[in-house]
N, C-alpha and C positions, 0 to 999 in steps of 0.2 A: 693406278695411272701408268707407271713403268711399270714390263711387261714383258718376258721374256725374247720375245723379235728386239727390245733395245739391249737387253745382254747379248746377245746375237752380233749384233751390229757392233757395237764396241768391241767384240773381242773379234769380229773381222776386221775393223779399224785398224786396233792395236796389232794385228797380226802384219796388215799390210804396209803401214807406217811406221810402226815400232815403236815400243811402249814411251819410248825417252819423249820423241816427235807429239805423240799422243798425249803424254802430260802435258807438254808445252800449248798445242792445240785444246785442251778440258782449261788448265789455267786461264788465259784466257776468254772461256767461253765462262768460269766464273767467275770473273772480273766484271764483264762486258752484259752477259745476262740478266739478270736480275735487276741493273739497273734501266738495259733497254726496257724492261716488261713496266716498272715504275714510270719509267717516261709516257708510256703507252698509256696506259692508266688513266695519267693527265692531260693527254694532248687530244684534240677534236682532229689531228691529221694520221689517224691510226693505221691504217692500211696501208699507206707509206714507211710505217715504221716496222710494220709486221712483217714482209717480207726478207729482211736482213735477221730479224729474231729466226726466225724458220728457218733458213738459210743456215747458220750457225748450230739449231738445234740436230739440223740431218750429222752437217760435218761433226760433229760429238759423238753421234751417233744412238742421239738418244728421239728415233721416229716417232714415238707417242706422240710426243711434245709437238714435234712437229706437226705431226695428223692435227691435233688439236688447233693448231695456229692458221692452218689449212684451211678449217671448217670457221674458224671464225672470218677468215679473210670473204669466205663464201655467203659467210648472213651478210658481212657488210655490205659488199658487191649486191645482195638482193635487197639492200635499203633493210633488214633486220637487224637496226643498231641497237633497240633494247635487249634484243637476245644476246646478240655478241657482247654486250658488257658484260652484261654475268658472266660470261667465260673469262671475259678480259683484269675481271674481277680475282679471279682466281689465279692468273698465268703466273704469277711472281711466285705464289705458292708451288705450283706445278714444278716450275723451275730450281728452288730452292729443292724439290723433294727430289727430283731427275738429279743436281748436283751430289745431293748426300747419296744416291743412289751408285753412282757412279764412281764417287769417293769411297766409297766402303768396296766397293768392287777392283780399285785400283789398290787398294791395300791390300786382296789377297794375292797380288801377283808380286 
């Protein structure tokens, strides 16, 4: 799922912003993450919710995730809600692996 275009991106983040900004910015994003994705899960109002996940997942700078949240936004908009759950089934998982991804990548700098 993460994929080297998101190490890419983080270490252009971190370059532009600077690592301290950066943690501050990733903290948050897993705080705030994994719980949006749970909400999601549960709510019948999902495509309201999904675009502020996406949104958070670019500024991390983890694109996958995002691409992903993209394509789901896109079944929904075509009335494909059974498809989009199966994805939507998985995002918290996604999310959690994007954090540990990220998290191991912060600790060799």
């Amino acid at each position: 799922m993460i994929n080297q275009t998101d190490r890419e991106r983080v270490s252009q983040l971190i370059e532009v912003v600077g690592i301290d900004n950066y943690r501050q910015m990733f903290a948050e994003y897993c705080r705030s993450a994994p719980f949006m994705a749970r909400e999601i899960q549960q709510k019948s109002t999902q495509r309201h919710q999904l675009h502020p996940l996406k949104s958070m997942c670019y500024a991390v700078g983890l694109q996958s995730i995002g691409l992903k949240i993209q394509s789901i936004e896109d079944l929904l908009s075509q009335g494909a809600q059974a498809t989009a759950s199966t994805y939507i089934e998985h995002l918290e998982a996604d999310i959690k692996h994007g954090i540990e991804y990220v998290d191991n990548m912060l600790g060799f700098l």
